[in-house]
C-alpha positions as semicolon CSV with decimal commas, in nm:
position;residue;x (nm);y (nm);z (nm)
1;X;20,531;0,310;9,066
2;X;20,189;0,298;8,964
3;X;20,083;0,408;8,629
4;X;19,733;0,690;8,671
5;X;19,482;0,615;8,390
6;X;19,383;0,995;8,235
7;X;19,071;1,097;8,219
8;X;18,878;1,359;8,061
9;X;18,771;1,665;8,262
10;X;18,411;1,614;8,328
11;X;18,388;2,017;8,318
12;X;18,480;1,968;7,913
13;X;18,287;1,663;7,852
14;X;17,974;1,928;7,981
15;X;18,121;2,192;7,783
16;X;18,113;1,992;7,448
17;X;17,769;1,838;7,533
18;X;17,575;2,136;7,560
19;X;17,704;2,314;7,303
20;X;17,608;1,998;7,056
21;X;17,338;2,001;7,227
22;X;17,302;2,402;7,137
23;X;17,409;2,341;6,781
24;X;17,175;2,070;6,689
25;X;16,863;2,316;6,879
26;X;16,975;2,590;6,644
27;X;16,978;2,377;6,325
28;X;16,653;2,245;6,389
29;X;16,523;2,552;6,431
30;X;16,639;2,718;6,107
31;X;16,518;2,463;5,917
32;X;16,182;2,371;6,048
33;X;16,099;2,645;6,300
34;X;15,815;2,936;6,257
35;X;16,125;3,118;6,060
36;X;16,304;2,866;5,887
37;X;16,372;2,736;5,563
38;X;16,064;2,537;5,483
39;X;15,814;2,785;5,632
40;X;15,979;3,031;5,378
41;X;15,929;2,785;5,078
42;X;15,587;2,749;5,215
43;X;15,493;3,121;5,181
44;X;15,621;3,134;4,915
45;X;15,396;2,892;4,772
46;X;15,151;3,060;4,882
47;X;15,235;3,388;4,776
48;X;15,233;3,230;4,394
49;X;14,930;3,104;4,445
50;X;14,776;3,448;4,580
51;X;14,932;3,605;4,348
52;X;14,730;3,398;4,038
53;X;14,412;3,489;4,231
54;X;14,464;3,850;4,241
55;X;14,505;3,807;3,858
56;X;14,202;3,643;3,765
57;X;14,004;3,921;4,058
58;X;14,173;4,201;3,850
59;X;14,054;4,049;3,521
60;X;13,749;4,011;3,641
61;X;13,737;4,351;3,827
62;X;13,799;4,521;3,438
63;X;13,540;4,308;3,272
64;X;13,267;4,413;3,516
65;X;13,427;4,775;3,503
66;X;13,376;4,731;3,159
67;X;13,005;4,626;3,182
68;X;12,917;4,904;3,434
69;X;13,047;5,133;3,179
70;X;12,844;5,031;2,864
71;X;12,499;5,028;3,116
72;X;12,620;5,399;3,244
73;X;12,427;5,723;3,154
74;X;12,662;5,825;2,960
75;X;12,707;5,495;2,682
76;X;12,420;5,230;2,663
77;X;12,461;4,919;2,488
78;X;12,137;4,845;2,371
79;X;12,262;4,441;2,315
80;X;12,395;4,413;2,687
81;X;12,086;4,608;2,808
82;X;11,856;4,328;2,587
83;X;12,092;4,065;2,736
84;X;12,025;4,210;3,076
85;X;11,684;4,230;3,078
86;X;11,639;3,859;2,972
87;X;11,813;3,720;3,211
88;X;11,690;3,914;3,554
89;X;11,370;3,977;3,443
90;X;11,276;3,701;3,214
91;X;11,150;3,914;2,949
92;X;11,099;3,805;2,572
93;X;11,034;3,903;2,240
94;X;10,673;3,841;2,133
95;X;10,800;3,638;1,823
96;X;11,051;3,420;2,050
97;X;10,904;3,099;2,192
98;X;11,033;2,957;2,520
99;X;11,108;2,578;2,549
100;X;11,137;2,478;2,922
C-alpha cells in the first residue's frame, strides 16, 4: 500500500489569495486613498487654517465697515478725514514742516 501525500486544493489556495489580496487593496485604500483617513486629517487641517483666515477677513471686514461709516454723509470724523487727506493727498498744515 502506498501512502498519498495531501495536498491543498489549488481552487482554495486562489480563494484565500485573492481575497488577501482584496483585503490588503481595501485597507490601503481607507487609509491613504482620495477618501481615507489621512486625506480627512488633512482637510481638516486645512479647514482650521481657513477657518483663522476668515477670522482675521471678518475683523478686518468690521474695521473698514467701521471707517466707511465715520467718512459717510451721515457722521464725519473730522480726525480720520485729516488722517485721510494726509496720507492720499499729501496735504499739510502750514505750521507742520516735512522732514524727508
Amino acid at each position: 500500500m502506498t501512502t498519498q501525500k495531501s495536498r491543498p486544493a489549488l481552487g482554495a489556495l486562489l480563494f484565500f489569495g485573492v481575497c488577501f489580496a482584496l483585503s490588503i487593496y481595501f485597507t490601503f485604500a481607507a487609509v491613504q486613498g482620495d477618501y481615507g483617513v489621512f486625506r480627512r486629517v488633512e482637510i481638516e487641517a486645512d479647514r482650521t487654517a481657513l477657518m483663522a483666515e476668515l477670522k482675521l477677513l471678518q475683523a478686518d471686514v468690521g474695521h473698514m465697515e467701521n471707517l466707511t461709516q465715520r467718512l459717510s454723509d451721515d457722521y464725519l470724523d473730522l480726525d480720520l478725514l485729516d488722517q485721510q487727506a494726509r496720507d492720499v493727498l499729501g496735504l499739510i498744515r502750514s505750521d507742520e514742516i516735512v522732514i524727508r
